[in-house]
RODO-2510 file (C-alpha; in nm, 4 decimals, decimal comma):
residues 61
     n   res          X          Y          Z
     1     x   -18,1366     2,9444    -1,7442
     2     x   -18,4380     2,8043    -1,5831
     3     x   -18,3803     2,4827    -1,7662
     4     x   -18,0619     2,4476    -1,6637
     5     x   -18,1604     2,4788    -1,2866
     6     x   -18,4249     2,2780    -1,3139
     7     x   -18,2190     2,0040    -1,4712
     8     x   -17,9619     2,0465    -1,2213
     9     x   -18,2047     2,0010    -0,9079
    10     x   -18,3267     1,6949    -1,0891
    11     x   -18,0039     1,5195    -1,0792
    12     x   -17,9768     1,6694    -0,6886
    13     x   -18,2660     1,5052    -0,6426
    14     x   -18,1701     1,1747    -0,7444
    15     x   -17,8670     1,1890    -0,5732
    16     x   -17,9930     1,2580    -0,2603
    17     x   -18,2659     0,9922    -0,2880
    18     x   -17,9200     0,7423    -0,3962
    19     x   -17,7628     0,8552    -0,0397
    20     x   -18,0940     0,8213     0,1707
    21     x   -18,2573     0,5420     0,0382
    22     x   -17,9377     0,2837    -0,0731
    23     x   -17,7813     0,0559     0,1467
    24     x   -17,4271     0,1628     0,2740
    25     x   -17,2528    -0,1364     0,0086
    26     x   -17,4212    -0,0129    -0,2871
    27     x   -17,2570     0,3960    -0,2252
    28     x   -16,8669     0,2067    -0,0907
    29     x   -16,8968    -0,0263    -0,4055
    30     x   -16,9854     0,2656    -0,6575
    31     x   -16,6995     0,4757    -0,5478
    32     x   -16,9440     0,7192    -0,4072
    33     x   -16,8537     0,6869    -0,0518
    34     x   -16,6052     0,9770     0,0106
    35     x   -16,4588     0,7862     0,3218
    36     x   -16,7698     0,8515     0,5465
    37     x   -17,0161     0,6744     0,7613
    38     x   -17,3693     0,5421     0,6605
    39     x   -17,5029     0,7719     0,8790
    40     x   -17,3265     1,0661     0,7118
    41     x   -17,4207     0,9829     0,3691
    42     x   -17,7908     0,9973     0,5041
    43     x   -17,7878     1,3395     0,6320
    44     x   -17,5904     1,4264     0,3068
    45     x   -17,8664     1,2934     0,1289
    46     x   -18,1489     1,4762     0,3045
    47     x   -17,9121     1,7971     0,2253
    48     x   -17,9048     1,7153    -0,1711
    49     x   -18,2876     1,6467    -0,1861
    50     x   -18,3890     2,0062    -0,0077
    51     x   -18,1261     2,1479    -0,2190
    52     x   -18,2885     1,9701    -0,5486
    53     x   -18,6682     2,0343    -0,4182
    54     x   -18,5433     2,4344    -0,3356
    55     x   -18,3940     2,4235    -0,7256
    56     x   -18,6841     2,2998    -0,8875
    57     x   -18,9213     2,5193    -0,6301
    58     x   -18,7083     2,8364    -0,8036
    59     x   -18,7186     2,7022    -1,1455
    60     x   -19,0948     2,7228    -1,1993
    61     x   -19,0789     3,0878    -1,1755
***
């Protein structure tokens, strides 16, 4: 199970590095952009990568 969870906040982590870090075209033209504003998509991405950083944080244990 560790594995798993530690996979899992990888792929958190990524994502939430995608929603911080990429300009607002890149998340409208991959489909990614759930109808919300750039501003949005950063604060979802600071939620994904202290989500992903908690996961991996757990899965060392």
């Amino acid at each position: 199970m560790g594995k798993a969870v530690m996979v899992i906040g990888i792929i958190l982590l990524l994502l939430g590095i995608f929603y911080v870090a990429a300009p607002h075209t890149m998340h409208v033209s991959t489909g990614l952009d759930f109808n919300i504003e750039h501003s949005m998509h950063q604060i979802l991405g600071v939620i994904l990568l202290v989500v992903g950083i908690v996961l991996l944080w757990k899965g060392r244990k």
